[in-house]
C-alpha positions in Angstrom: -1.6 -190.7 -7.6 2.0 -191.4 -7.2 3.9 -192.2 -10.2 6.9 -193.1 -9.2 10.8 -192.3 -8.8 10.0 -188.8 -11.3 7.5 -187.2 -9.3 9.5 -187.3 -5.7 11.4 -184.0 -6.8 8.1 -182.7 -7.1 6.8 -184.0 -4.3 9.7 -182.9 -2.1 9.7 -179.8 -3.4 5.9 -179.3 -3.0 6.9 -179.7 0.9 9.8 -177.5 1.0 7.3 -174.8 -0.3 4.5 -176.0 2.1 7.0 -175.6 4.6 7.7 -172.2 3.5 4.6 -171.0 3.9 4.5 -172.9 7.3 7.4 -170.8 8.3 6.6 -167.6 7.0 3.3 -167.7 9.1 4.6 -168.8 12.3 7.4 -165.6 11.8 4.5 -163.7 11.1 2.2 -164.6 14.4 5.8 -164.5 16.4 5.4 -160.7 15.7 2.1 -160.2 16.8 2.8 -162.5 20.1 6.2 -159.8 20.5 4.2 -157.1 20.3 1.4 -157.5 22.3 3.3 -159.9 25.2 -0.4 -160.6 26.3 -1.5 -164.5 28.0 -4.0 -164.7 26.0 -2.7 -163.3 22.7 -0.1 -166.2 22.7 -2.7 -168.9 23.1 -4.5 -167.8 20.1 -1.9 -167.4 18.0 -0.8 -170.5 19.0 -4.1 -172.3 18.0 -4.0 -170.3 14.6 -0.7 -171.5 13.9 -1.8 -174.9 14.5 -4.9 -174.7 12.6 -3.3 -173.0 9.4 -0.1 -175.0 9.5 -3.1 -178.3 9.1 -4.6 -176.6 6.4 -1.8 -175.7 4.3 0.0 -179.3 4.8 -3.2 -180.9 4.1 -3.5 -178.9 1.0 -0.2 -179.5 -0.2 -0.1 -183.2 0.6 -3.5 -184.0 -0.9 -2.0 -181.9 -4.8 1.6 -183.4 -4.4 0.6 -187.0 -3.4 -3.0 -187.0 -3.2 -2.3 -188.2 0.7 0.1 -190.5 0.4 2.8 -189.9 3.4 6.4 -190.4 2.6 9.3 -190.0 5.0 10.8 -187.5 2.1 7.9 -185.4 2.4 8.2 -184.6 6.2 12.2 -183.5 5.5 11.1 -181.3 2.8 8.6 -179.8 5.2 11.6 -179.5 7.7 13.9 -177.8 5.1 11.2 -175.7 4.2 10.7 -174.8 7.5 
């Protein structure tokens, strides 16, 4: 649960790295999508991203905050990103 005032570092940095690993798999399905310049190559990767980028924010806001939104935690996930 959320504490208070001393766990939003954590929590914001918990996005920031969520964010992160947001980035670092939309850079890496970019490539694929660059190399193969197929139709139907950039719709899957597309739906992966979405479906990963769910996963690993769900994961990270369910152990930072146990799923409580706060507006700090979407800029971390934008500076992360």
């Amino acid at each position: 649960m959320l504490g208070g005032t001393l766990e939003q570092p954590y929590v914001f940095l918990a996005a920031v790295y969520g964010g992160m690993i947001c980035g670092a798999i939309y850079s890496i399905l970019r490539i694929i999508r660059h190399v193969t310049r197929k139709r139907w190559v950039y719709i899957t990767a597309d739906a992966c991203f979405g479906v990963m980028a769910f996963i690993v924010m769900s994961v990270v806001l369910f152990a930072a905050t146990e799923f409580y939104i706060r507006a700090y935690f979407f800029m971390g996930v934008v500076v992360g990103f």
